[in-house]
LOTORKE-440392 format. One line per 5 residues: number of its first residue (from 1); their letters; for each residue x negated, y, z negated of C-alpha. Coordinates in Angstrom, 1 decimal. Example, Ala and Ser with C-alpha at 12.3 -4.5 7.8 and 13.67 -1.06 7.14 Angstrom:
1	as	-12.3 -4.5 -7.8 | -13.7 -1.1 -7.1
! end
This chain:
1	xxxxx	3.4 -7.5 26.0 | 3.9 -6.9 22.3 | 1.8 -5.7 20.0 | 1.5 -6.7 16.6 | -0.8 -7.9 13.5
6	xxxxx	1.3 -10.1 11.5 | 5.1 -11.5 11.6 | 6.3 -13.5 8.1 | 10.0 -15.1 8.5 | 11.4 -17.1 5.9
11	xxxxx	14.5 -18.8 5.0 | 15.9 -18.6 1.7 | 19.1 -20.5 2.2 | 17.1 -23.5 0.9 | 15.0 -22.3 -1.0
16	xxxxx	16.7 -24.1 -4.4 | 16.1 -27.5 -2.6 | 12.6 -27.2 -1.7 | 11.0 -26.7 -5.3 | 11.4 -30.2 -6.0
21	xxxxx	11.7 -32.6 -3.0 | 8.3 -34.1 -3.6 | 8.3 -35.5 -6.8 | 6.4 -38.6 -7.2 | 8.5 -42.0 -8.8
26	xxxxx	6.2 -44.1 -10.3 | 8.7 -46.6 -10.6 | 9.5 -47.4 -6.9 | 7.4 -47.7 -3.5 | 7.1 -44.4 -1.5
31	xxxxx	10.3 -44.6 -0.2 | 11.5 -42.4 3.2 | 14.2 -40.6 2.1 | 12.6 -39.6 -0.9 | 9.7 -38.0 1.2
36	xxxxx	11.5 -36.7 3.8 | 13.0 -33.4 4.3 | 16.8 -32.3 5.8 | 17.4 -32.1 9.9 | 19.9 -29.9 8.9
41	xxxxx	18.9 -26.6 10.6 | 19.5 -22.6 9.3 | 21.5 -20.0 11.2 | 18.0 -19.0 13.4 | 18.9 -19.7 16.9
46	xxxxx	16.7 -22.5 18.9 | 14.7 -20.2 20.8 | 11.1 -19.3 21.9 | 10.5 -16.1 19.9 | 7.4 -15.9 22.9
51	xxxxx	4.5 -15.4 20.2 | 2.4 -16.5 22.7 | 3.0 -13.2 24.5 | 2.3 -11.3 21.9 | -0.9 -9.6 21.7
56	xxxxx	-2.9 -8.9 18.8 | -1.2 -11.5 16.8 | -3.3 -12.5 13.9 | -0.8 -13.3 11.1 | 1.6 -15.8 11.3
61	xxxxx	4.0 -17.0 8.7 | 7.2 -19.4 9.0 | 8.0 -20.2 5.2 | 9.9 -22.8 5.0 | 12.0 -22.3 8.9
66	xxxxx	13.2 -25.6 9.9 | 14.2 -25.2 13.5 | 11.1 -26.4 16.2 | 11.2 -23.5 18.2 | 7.3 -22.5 19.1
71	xxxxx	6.2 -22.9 21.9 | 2.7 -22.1 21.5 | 0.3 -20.6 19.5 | -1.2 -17.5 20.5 | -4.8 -17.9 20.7
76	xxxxx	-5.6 -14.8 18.9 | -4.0 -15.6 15.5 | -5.8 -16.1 13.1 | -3.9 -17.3 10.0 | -0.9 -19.6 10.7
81	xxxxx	1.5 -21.4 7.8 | 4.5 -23.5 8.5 | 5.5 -24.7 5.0 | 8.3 -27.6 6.0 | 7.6 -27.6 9.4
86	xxxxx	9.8 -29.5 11.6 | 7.5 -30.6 14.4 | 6.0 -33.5 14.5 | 2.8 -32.0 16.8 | 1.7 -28.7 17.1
91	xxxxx	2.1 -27.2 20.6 | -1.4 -26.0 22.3 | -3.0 -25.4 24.9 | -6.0 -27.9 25.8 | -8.2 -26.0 26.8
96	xxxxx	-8.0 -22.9 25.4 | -10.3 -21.4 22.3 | -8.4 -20.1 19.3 | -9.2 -17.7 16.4 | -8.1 -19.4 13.9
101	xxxxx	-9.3 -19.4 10.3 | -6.6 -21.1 8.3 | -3.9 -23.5 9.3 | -1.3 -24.8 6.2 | 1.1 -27.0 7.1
106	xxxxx	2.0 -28.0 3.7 | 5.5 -30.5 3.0 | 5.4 -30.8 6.9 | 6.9 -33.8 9.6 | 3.6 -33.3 11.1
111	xxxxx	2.8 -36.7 12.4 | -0.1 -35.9 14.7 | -1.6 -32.6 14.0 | -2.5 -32.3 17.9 | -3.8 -34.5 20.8
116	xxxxx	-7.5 -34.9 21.7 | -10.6 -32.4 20.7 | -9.1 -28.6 20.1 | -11.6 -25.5 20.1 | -11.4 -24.0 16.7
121	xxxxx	-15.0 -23.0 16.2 | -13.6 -20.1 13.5 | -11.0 -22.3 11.5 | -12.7 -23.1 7.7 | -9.4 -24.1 5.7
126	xxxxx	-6.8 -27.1 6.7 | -4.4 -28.0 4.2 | -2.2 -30.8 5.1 | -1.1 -31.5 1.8 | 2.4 -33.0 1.4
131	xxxxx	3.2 -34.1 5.2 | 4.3 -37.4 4.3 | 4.8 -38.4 8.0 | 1.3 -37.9 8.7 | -0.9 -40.7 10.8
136	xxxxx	-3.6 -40.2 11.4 | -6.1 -37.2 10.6 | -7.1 -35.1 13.9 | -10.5 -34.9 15.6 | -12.2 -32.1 14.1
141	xxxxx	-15.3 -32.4 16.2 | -13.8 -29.2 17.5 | -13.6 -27.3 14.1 | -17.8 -27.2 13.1 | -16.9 -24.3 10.5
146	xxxxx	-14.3 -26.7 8.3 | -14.5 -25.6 5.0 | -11.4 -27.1 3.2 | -9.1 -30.1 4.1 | -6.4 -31.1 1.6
151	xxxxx	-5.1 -34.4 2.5 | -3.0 -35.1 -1.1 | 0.1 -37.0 -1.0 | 0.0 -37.9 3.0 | 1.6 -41.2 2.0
156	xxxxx	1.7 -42.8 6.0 | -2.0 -41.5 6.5 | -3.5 -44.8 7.8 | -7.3 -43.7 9.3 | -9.6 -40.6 8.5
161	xxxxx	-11.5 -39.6 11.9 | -15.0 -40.2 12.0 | -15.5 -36.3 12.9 | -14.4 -35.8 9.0 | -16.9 -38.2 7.3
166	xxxxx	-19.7 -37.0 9.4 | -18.9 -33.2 9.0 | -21.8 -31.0 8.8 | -19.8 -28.1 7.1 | -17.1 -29.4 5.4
171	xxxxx	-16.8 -28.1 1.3 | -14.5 -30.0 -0.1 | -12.2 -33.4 0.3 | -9.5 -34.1 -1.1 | -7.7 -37.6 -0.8
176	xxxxx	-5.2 -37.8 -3.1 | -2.0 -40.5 -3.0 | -2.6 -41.4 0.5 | -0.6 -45.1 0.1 | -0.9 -46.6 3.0
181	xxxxx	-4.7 -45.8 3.4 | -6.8 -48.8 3.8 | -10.2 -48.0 4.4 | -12.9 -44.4 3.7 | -14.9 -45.5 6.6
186	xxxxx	-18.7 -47.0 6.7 | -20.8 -44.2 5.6 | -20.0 -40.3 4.7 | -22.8 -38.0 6.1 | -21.3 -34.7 5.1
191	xxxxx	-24.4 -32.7 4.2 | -22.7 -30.0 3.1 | -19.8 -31.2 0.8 | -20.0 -29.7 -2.9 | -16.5 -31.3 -4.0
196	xxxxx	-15.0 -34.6 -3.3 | -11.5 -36.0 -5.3 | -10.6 -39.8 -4.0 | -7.6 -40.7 -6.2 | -5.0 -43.2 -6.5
201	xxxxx	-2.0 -42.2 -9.7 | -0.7 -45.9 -9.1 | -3.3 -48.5 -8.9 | -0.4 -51.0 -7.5 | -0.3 -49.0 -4.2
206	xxxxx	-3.9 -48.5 -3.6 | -4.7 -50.5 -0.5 | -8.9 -49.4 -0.5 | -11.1 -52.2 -1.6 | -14.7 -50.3 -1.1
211	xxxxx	-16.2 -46.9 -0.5 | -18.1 -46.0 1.6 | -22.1 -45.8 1.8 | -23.7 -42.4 1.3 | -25.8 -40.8 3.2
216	xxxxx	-29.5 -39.1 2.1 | -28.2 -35.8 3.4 | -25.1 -35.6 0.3 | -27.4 -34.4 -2.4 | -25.0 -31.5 -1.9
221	xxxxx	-22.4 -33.1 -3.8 | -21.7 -32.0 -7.5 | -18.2 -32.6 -8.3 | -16.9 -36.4 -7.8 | -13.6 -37.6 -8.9
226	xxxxx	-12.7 -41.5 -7.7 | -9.9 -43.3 -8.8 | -8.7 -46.3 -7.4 | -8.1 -49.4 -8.8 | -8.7 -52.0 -6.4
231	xxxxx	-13.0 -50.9 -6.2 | -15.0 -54.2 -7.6 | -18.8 -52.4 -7.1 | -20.0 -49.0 -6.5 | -22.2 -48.8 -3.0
236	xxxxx	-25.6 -49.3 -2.7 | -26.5 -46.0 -2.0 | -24.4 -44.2 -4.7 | -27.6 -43.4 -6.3 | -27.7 -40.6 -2.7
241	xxxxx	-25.6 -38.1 -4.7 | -28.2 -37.2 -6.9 | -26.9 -33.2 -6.9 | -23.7 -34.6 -9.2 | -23.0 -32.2 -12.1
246	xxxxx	-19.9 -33.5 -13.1 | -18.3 -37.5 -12.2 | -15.0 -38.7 -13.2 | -15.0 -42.3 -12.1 | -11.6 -44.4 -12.9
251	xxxxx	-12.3 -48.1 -11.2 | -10.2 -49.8 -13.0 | -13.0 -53.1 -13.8 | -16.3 -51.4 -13.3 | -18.2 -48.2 -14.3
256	xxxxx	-21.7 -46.4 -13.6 | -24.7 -48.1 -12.2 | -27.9 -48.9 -13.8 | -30.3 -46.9 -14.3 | -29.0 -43.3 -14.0
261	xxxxx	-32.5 -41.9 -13.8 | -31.1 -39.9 -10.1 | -28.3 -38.1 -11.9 | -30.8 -35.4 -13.7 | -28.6 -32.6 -13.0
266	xxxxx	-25.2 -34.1 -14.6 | -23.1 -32.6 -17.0 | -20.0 -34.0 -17.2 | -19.2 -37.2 -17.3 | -16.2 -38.9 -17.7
271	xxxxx	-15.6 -43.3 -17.6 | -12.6 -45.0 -18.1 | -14.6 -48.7 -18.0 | -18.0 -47.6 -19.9 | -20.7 -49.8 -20.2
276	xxxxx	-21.8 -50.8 -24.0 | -25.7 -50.3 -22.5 | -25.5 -47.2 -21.0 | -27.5 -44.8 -21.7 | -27.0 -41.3 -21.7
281	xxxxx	-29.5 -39.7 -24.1 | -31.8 -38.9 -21.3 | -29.3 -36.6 -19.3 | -28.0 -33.2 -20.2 | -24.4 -34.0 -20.7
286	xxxxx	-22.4 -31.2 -21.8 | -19.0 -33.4 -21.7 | -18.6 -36.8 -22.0 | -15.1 -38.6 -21.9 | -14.9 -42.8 -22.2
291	xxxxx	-11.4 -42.7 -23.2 | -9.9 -46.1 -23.7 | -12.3 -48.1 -22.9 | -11.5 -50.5 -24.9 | -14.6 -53.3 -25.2
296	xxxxx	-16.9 -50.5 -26.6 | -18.0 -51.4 -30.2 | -21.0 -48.8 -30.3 | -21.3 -45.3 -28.9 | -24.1 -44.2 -27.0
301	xxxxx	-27.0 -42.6 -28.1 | -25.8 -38.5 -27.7 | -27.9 -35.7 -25.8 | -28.4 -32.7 -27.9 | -26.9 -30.9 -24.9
306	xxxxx	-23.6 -32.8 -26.0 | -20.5 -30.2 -26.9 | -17.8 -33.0 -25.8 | -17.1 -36.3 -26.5 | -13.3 -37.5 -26.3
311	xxxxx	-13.6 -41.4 -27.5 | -9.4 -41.8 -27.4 | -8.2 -45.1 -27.0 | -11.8 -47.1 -27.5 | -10.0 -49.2 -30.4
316	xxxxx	-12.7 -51.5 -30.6 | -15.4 -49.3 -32.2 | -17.2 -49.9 -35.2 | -16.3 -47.7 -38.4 | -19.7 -48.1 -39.5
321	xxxxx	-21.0 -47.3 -36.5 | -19.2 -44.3 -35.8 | -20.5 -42.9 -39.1 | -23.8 -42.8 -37.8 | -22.9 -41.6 -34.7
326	xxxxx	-21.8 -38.6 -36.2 | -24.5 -38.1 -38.9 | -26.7 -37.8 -35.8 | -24.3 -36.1 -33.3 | -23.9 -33.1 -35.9
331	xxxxx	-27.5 -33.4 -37.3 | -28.5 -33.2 -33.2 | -25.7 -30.4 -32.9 | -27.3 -27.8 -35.5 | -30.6 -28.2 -34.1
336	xxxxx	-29.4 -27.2 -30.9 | -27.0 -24.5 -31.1 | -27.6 -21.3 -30.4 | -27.9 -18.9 -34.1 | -25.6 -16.5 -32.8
341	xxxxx	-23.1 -17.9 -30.6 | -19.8 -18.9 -31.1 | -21.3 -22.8 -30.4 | -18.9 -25.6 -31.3 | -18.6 -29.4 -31.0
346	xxxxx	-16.0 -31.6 -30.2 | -15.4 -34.9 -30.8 | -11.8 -37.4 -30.4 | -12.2 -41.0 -31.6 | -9.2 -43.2 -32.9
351	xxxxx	-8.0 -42.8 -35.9 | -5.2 -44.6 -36.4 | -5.4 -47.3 -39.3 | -9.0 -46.3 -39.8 | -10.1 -44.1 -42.9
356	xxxxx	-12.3 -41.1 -42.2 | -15.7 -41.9 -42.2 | -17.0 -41.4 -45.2 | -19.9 -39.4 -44.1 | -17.1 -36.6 -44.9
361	xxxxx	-17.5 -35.5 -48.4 | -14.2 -33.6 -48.9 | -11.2 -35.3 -47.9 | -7.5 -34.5 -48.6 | -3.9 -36.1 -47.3
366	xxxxx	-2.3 -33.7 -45.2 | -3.1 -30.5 -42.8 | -5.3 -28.7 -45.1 | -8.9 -29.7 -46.7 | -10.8 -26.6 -49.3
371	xxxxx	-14.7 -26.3 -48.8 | -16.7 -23.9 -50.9 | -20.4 -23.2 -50.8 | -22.6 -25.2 -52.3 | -25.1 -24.2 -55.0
376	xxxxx	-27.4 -26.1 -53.6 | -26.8 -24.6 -49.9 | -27.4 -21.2 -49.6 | -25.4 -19.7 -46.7 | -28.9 -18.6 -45.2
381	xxxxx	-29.9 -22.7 -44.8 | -26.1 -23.8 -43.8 | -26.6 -25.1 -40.2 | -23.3 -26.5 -39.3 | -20.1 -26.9 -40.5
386	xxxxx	-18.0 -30.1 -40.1 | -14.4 -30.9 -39.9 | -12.0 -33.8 -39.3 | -8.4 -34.0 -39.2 | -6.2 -37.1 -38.3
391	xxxxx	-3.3 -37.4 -35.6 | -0.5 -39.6 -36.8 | 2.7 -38.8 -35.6 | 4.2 -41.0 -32.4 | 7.3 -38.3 -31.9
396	xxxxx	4.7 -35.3 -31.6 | 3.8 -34.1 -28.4 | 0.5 -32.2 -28.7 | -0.2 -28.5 -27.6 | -2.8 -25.9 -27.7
401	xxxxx	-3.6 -25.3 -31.3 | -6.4 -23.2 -33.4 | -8.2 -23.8 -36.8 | -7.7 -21.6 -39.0 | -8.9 -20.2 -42.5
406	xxxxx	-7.0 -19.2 -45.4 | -4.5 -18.2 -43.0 | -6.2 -16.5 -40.4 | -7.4 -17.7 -37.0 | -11.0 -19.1 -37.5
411	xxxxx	-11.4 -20.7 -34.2 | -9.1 -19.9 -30.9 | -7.6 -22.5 -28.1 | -10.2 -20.9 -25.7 | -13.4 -22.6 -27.6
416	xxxxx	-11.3 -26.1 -27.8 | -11.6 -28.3 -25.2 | -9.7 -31.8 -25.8 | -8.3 -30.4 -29.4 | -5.0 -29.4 -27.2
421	xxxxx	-4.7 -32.7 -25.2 | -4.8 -35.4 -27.9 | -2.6 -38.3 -28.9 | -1.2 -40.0 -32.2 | -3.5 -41.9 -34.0
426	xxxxx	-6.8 -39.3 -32.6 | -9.3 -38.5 -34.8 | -10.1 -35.0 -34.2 | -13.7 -33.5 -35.3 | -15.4 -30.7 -34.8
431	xxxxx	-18.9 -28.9 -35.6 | -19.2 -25.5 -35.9 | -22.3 -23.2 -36.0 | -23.6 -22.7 -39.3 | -25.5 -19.4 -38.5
436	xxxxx	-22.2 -18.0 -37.1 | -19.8 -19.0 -39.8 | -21.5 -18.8 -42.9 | -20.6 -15.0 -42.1 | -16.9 -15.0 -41.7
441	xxxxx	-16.2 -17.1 -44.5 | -16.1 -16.2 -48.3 | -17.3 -18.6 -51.4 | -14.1 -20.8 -51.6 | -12.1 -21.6 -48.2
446	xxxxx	-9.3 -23.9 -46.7 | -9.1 -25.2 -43.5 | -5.8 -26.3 -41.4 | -4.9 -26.5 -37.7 | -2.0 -24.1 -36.9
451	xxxxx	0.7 -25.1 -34.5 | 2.5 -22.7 -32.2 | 5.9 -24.5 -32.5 | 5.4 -24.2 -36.5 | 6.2 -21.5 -38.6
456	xxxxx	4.5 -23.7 -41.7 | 2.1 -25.7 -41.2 | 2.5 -27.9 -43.7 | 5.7 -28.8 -42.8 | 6.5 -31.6 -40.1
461	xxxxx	3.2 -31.4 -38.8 | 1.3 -34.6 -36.8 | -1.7 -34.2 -39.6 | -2.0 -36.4 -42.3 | -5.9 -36.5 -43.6
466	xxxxx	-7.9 -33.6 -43.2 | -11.9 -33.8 -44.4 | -15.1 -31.1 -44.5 | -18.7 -31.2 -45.0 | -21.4 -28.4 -45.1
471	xxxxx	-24.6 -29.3 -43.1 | -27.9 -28.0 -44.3 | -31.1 -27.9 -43.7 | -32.7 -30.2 -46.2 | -29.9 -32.6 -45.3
476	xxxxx	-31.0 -33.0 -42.1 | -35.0 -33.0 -42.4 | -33.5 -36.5 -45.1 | -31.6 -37.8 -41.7 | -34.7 -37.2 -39.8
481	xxxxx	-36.6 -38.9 -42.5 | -34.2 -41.9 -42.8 | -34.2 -42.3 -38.9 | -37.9 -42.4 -38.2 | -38.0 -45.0 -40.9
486	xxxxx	-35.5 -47.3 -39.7 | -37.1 -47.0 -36.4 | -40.3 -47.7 -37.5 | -39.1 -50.9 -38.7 | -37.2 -52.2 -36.1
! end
C-alpha cells in the first residue's frame, strides 16, 4: 500500500477552452453542444491510478482531467474535486462508509451522482454547479451533516429528492437556471436552512408554476431570493419564514402578502411587482428596492430605519408625491442617525423628463450645485444635508463613483450602495449626517460626483441637474407641525 495525504493532477492543455464554455445565450434554448464539453482526451493514459489502495488518502484533486479512469474512491478521503469530469456516475462501493467532507464536481457529465442511499455521515459541502447533464439530484438521506448544495445552471435537472426538502441540516440551496425543472416538491421542512436562492434569468424557460408549502420548523430562514416567472400566488404558509432578514422576490405578476405583521426581523427587501397598499413603516427596513414596478403612483410610508430605497424604473409615480416623500424620508433620516457616524441615505427614483422636486432649494444644470451655510442655520442645529443629481445620458455605462467637495473626496464608493449601479434617466439623492458634516465643510462649498474614467468632471459627464438643501432643526419641528395637522384633519 501507499501512503499519502493528498495527490492534485491537472491538465493545462485546455486550460484556454474551459474559461468560457458555459456562457449563458439568452437568445436561444439551452442547446447541447453549447453545454457540453470535448470527448477529446489528454495524453494521461486510461488507467486505474489504484487510489483506492492507497492509504491515508484524504486529498484528492483532478482539475480539469478528462479521461474516466477511477475506479473507486478511497474511503478515507476526505476532500475530492473533479472539475470537468467525464463520468457520468461516480464509482463506489455500496456499502462502504466514507470520510468525506466535500465533493465538487463542478462543469461535470455527471448524470447520476451515484445509485441508491451512500454513507457519507461526514460530507457538509456538495457543489454540483454547472453539470449540465445532470438528472436527477441523489438521495442524501445518507449525508445528515449536508451543509451546502449548489445546484446552479443543472439545465437537464428534472426532480429534487425528497431527502433534500426535508433535510434536517442542510444551510443553504441554491437553484439557479435549472430549465427543465418542473416542480420544488409539496412542502420544504429544512429546519435548519439559513439561505435559500430559487431563480430563473429567463422567465420563457421556467417550467415551475408553484412553490412549495413551508414548514413551522423554517423560521431558520433569513435570506430568500425567488425568481421565477411563471408563480401566480405565494403559498399559504409563506407567512412560516418569519426569521427572514432580507427577501428578494421577482414573480413576475405578484408580490408580498398581506399583512406582513410575521416578518418583524426583516431588513432588506427588495419587489419587482410592489403593491401600491403595502406597508412597510412598521418593519425595520434598512434597504428597500421596488425597481420598475411600474403601476406605483405613491411610495410607501418609510421606516426611520430606512438607509436605501432604489425606486428605478417606477415611471408612474407622482412628482408631487415624491416631494413629500422625501421631505419626510430626510426629516425621518436626521432624527435617526447616529451624531457621529458616517450615516448616509440613499435614494434612486426616475428622473428622466421630470424636474427635481422642488423641495430642493438650490438647483443648477450640470454636475456641480454650491451650498453655503445659512445665517439662519447655525452648523451646531444642521441635521442633514441633502443632495440630488440627475442621470441623463443613454451612451453612459455607470460605475463606482464618489461625491465630492471642492475637489476633494467628501463621500467614498464604500458608503454608496446603488449610487454605482444606476441607469439614465435616475434620480440620484442622498442624505448625509448633519452632525458629521457640518465639520468637514467650510462656509461656501460645491458639490459634484467624480467619475473614475474622467479626468474633468465637468466634461462628458451623464449629469445634467444637480440640487442641495440644508436640513435644520427648526425646519423639521415645522414638518412635524404641518404633518400632525394634516393628519388631524383627515
Amino acid at each position: 500500500m501507499v501512503s499519502t495525504h493528498g495527490i492534485v493532477l491537472r491538465d493545462y492543455s485546455d486550460e484556454e477552452n474551459t474559461d468560457d464554455l458555459d456562457e449563458e445565450n439568452p437568445s436561444d434554448e439551452p442547446d447541447e453542444e453549447n453545454t457540453d464539453h470535448s470527448d477529446e482526451e489528454n495524453t494521461l493514459d486510461r488507467r486505474d491510478l489504484s487510489f483506492s489502495n492507497m492509504c491515508r488518502l484524504k486529498f484528492l484533486l483532478l482539475d480539469c482531467i478528462k479521461t474516466a479512469f477511477l475506479c473507486n474512491i478511497p474511503y478515507t478521503l476526505k476532500v475530492f474535486g473533479w472539475r470537468y469530469c467525464p463520468m457520468k456516475t461516480l464509482p463506489s462501493a455500496d456499502h462502504q462508509r466514507y470520510e468525506l467532507v466535500e465533493i465538487d464536481l463542478t462543469r461535470s457529465k455527471i448524470v447520476q451522482l451515484w445509485n441508491g442511499k451512500k454513507f457519507l455521515n461526514k460530507l457538509e459541502h456538495l457543489n454540483l454547479s454547472d453539470c449540465h447533464k445532470l438528472k436527477e439530484t441523489p438521495d442524501l438521506s445518507g449525508a445528515p451533516n449536508l451543509k451546502t448544495l449548489d445546484l446552479q445552471r443543472c439545465y437537464k435537472l428534472k426532480t429534487i429528492h425528497p431527502s433534500i426538502t426535508h433535510h434536517k441540516k442542510l444551510v443553504e440551496l441554491k437553484i439557479t437556471n435549472c430549465w427543465s425543472l418542473e416542480t420544488l416538491g409539496d412542502k420544504w421542512e429544512m429546519s435548519s436552512l439559513k439561505k435559500l436562492n430559487i431563480l430563473e434569468d429567463y422567465f420563457r424557460w421556467c417550467k415551475i408554476f408553484r412553490l412549495p408549502e413551508f414548514g413551522e420548523c423554517m423560521k431558520q430562514l433569513s435570506i430568500l431570493t425567488v425568481k421565477l416567472g411563471n408563480i401566480m400566488e405565494l403559498p399559504s404558509t409563506f407567512g412560516n419564514l418569519v426569521g427572514l432578514t432580507e427577501l428578494y422576490l421577482d414573480l413576475g405578476h405578484i408580490g408580498l402578502p398581506k399583512p406582513l405583521g410575521c416578518f418583524l426581523c426583516l431588513k432588506k427587501l427588495s419587489l419587482r411587482q410592489a403593491d401600491p397598499d403595502l406597508i412597510i413603516s412598521d418593519f425595520p427596513l434598512y434597504h428597500c428596492c421596488s425597481c420598475y414596478c411600474r403601476e406605483l403612483e405613491v411610495l410607501p410610508e418609510l421606516p426611520s430605519s430606512l438607509r436605501v430605497l432604489d425606486a428605478s424604473g417606477c415611471y408612474s409615480l407622482d412628482a408631487s408625491d415624491v416631494n413629500d416623500v422625501i421631505s419626510k424620508a430626510c426629516c425621518g433620516f436626521a432624527e435617526s442617525a447616529s451624531q457621529d457616524g458616517e450615516d448616509v441615505f440613499e435614494m434612486v427614483i426616475p428622473g428622466k423628463g421630470k424636474d427635481i422636486p422642488a423641495w430642493f432649494e438650490h438647483q443648477e444644470q450640470g454636475n456641480g450645485v454650491s451650498l453655503s451655510f445659512s445665517h439662519n442655520c447655525p452648523s451646531t442645529q444642521t441635521m442633514a444635508l441633502s443632495l440630488c443629481f440627475v442621470f441623463d445620458d443613454p451612451n453612459y455605462k455607470m460605475e463606482p463613483s464618489v461625491i465630492c467637495c471642492i475637489g476633494k473626496e467628501f463621500i467614498n464608493k464604500s458608503l454608496l450602495k446603488v449610487l454605482p449601479w444606476m441607469y439614465s434617466g435616475d434620480m440620484a439623492i442622498v442624505f448625509l449626517n448633519g452632525y458629521y458634516v457640518s465639520n468637514l465643510l467650510g462656509q461656501h462649498n460645491r458639490f459634484h460626483i467624480l467619475f473614475p474614467n474622467h479626468t474633468d468632471y465637468n466634461i462628458n459627464t451623464p449629469v445634467t441637474r444637480s440640487a442641495a438643501r440644508w436640513v435644520c432643526y427648526q425646519g423639521i419641528q415645522d414638518f412635524k407641525k404641518r404633518k400632525a395637522a394634516l393628519e388631524l384633519r383627515e
